[in-house]
C-alpha positions, 0 to 999 in steps of 0.5 A: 845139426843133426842126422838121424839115420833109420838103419845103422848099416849105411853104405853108399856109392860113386854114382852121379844122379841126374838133376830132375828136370821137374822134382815131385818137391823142392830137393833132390839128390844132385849127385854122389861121389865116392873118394876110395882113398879116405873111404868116404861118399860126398852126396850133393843134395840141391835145393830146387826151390824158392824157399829155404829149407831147415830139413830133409829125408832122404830115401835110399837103396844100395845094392852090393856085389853079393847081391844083397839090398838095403833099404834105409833112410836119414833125416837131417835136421839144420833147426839147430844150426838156424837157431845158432845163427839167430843167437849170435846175432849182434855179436863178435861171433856173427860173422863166423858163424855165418861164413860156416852156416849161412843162415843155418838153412840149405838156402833157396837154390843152393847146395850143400854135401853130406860126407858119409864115413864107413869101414871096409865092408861089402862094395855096392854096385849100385844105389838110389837116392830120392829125397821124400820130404822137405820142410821149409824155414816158414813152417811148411813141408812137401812130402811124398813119403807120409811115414817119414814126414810123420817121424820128423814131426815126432822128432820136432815135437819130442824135442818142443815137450823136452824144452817145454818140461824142462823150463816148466820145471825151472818156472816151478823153481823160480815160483817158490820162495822157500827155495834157498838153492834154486840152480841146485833144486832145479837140476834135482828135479830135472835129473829126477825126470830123466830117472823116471822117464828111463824107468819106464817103457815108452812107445812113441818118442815123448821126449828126447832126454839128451835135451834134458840132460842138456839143460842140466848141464848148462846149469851146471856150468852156469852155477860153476862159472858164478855168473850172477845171483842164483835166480837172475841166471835161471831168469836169463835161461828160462827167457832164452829158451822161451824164445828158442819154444816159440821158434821149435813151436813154428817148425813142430808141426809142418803143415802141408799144403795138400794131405799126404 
C-alpha cells in the first residue's frame, strides 16, 4: 500500500469533521482525532459510495498557533493490497489475509483509519481535510481536483511502464538461446537500466526504480533459494507479472465520467 504525501512536513489536528450530507464524490474525511500520549492523529476516512474504492487524495490545510499554514496533499494508493489479496487466493494464507485486508479495497460504505506520526513540533489550532479524488476497483475515478487526479494517473502509469520494461527484458532473456545463465543475464540488464536511468535528468515520472529494483531481487532470491531450472522459474515470473500488467493496465488510466 502506499501513501505518498506531497509535502514532507504534515502535521494534523484533534478535530471531529461532520459527515457530508451529500459529498461532491464517493469519500469523505469522517473525522479526526488526536491521541496526545503517543503523539498520533487517527483520520476516519468514509466510503460514501456503492463502489469500492482502490485510491484516494486528500486535500489539506493546518493552521498553527503561530499562526502559520500549510497546505499539502496525500495520496494513498490500496493497488497492492488488492493484488495481494487476488495472489493468495486458494491458499493457506487467504484467510489471513483477508481478516487484515478485506479485499484490499476501502469497501462500498465502510471505513478505514489512516494513523499519522509526527515529532513534537508546532500545535495546530486548527485543519481541513477534503477528499478530492477517488478511483474505484471498475477502473473509474470522481475527482474535483484535476492536478491531483493527473498525479495518480502518472503514479499508476510510471509503475505499468517499470513492470512492462522489466518483463520485457526478462522476455528478451527467455528468447535467446545462447544464454547460459539466464536468471544472472536478466539481473545484468535490469540493473544496467536503473544505472541509466539514474544517469539522466528526467521531468515527468517514466518509471518508478524501486519496482526494478524489486524484480531484481526477487531474481535473486529465486536464484538463491534453487527453486527449479533457470528458465522454468523466469517462466513462472514473467506469466505472474503478466497478470499483475493486465490488473495495473485497468486501473492506469481512470477514466471519469465527466471531464474534469
Amino acid at each position: 500500500m502506499k501513501r505518498l504525501p506531497y509535502l514532507t512536513f504534515m502535521l494534523l489536528l484533534a478535530l471531529v469533521v461532520p459527515l457530508r450530507a451529500s459529498p461532491p464524490i464517493g469519500a469523505v474525511v469522517q473525522s479526526w482525532h488526536y491521541d496526545a500520549a503517543t503523539n498520533t492523529a487517527t483520520a476516519t476516512i468514509a466510503n460514501t459510495s456503492d463502489k469500492d474504492i482502490t485510491a484516494f487524495n486528500i486535500s489539506l490545510t493546518e493552521t498553527y498557533a503561530d499562526h502559520s499554514v500549510t497546505n499539502h496533499e496525500l495520496l494513498v494508493d490500496m493497488l497492492s493490497a488488492v493484488e495481494l489479496v487476488q495472489k493468495v487466493k486458494g491458499t493457506s494464507d487467504e484467510d489471513r489475509i483477508r481478516r487484515k485486508f478485506g479485499n484490499g479495497t476501502l469497501a462500498a460504505y465502510q471505513t478505514r483509519d489512516e494513523v499519522f506520526h509526527y515529532n513534537n513540533g508546532k500545535v495546530l489550532t486548527a485543519f481541513q481535510g477534503t477528499i478530492d479524488v477517488v478511483a474505484y476497483l471498475d477502473g473509474s475515478a470522481e475527482a474535483t481536483n484535476t492536478a491531483a487526479l493527473e498525479r495518480m494517473r502518472e503514479h499508476r502509469n510510471a509503475d505499468l511502464r517499470s513492470h512492462q520494461k522489466a518483463n520485457q527484458i526478462l522476455k528478451e532473456v527467455l528468447a535467446d538461446p545462447t544464454i547460459q545463465a539466464p536468471t544472472e543475464e536478466a539481473i545484468k540488464r535490469l540493473e544496467n537500466l536503473l544505472r541509466v536511468y539514474k544517469a539522466q535528468r528526467h521531468y515527468t515520472v517514466d518509471i518508478e526504480p524501486s519496482l526494478i529494483e524489486a524484480v531484481a531481487h526477487d531474481l535473486k532470491i529465486a536464484a538463491a533459494q534453487h527453486l527449479g531450472g533457470e528458465a522454468e522459474v523466469l517462466q513462472r515470473y514473467v506469466a505472474e507479472k503478466d497478470q499483475h500488467i493486465s490488473m495495473l493496465s485497468k486501473h492506469a488510466q481512470l477514466k471519469t465520467g465527466a471531464a474534469q
